[in-house]
N, C-alpha and C positions, 0 to 999 in steps of 0.2 A: 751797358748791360745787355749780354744776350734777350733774345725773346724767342720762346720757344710754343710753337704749336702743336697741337692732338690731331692725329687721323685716325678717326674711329670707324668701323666696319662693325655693324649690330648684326648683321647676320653672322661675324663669325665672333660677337662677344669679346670683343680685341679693341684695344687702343696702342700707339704709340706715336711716341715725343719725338720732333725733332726742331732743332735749332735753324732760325731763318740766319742766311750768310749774308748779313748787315755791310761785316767789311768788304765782302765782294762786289754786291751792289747793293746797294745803299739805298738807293730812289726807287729799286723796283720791289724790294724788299718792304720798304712805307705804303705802297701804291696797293700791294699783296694784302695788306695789314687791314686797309682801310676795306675791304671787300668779306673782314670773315665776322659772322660765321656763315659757311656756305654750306649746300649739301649738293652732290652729284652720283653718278651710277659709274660704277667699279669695272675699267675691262683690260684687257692684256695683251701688249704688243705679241705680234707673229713674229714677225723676223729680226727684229733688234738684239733678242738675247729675253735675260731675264728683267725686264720690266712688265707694272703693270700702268696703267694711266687712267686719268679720268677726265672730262669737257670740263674744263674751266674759262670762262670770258673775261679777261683783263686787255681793255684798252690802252694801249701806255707809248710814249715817245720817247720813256728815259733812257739814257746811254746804259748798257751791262757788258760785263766780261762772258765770256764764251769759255769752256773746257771741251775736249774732245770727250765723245757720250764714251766712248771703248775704252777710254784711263779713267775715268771715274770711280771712286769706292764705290763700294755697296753702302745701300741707302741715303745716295744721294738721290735730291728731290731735284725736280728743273722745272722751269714752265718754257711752254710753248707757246710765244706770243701771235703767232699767223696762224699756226689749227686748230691755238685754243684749247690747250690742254693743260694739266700735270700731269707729270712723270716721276716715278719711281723706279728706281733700281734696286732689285733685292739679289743681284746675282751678277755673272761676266754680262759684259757689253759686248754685241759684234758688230754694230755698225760703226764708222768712225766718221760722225758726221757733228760738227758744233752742238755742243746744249748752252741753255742758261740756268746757271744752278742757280735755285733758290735759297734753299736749307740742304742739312742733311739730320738722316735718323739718328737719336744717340745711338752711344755704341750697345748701351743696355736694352734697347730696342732691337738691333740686327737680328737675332733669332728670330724674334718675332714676326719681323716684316718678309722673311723668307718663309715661314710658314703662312702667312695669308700670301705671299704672290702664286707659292704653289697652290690653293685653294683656289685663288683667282681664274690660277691657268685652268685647274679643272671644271670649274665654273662654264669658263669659255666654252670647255671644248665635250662637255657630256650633261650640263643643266640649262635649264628652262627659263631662268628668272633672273633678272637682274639684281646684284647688289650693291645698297644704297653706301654709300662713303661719307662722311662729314667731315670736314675742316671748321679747326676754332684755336685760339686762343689757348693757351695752355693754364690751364689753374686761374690764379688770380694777374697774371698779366695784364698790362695796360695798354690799351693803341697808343 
């Protein structure tokens, strides 16, 4: 059974779903799991393309598969195990450097998550305040 998680953004009144890629990696996807619900502050890559990211700390030694970040759909999710982040893609990629996809956004999500990346980007780049992000568990799912 899939398992599928919520990233919620309360400053902009927005949730959406995406599914963690279990069959991709499997142990880091478990490891992900045991860590939410988390909350962190929302910002947005410069020169990547359209991503935004946010400080997530996940310790881990398990083995994962790698995708070039520049072929990836739009909203797919990745984590950054050495800076410690998550990653979103709401748009093209221009860097073409490995990720590790975690999840990706449903596809009935996509609109969505491109309208908060634009928000994000504007955020960055003409407001004052951070905003907050939360990751959890989708509905009644179980770790």
């Amino acid at each position: 059974m899939s398992t599928r998680i919520e990233i919620c953004w309360p400053d902009f009144d927005c949730t959406v779903r995406a599914t963690l890629l279990s069959e991709m990696n499997p142990e880091l996807c478990e490891e992900f799991k045991k860590t939410l619900p988390f909350s962190s502050i929302q910002s947005h890559a410069v020169v990547a393309g359209k991503q935004m990211y946010l400080p997530y700390r996940l310790v881990s030694e398990v083995a994962y598969q790698e995708e070039p970040m520049d072929q990836q759909p739009v909203g797919r999710v990745n984590i950054e195990l050495d800076f410690q982040y998550l990653a979103m893609n709401y748009g093209p990629m221009t860097e073409p450097v490995p990720a590790v996809p975690l999840a990706q956004i449903v596809d009935e999500d996509l609109d969505k998550i491109q309208v908060i990346g634009e928000k994000v980007w504007h955020n960055l780049l003409f407001d004052d305040h951070y905003l907050s992000v939360h990751v959890r568990l989708a509905g009644g799912d179980e770790r």
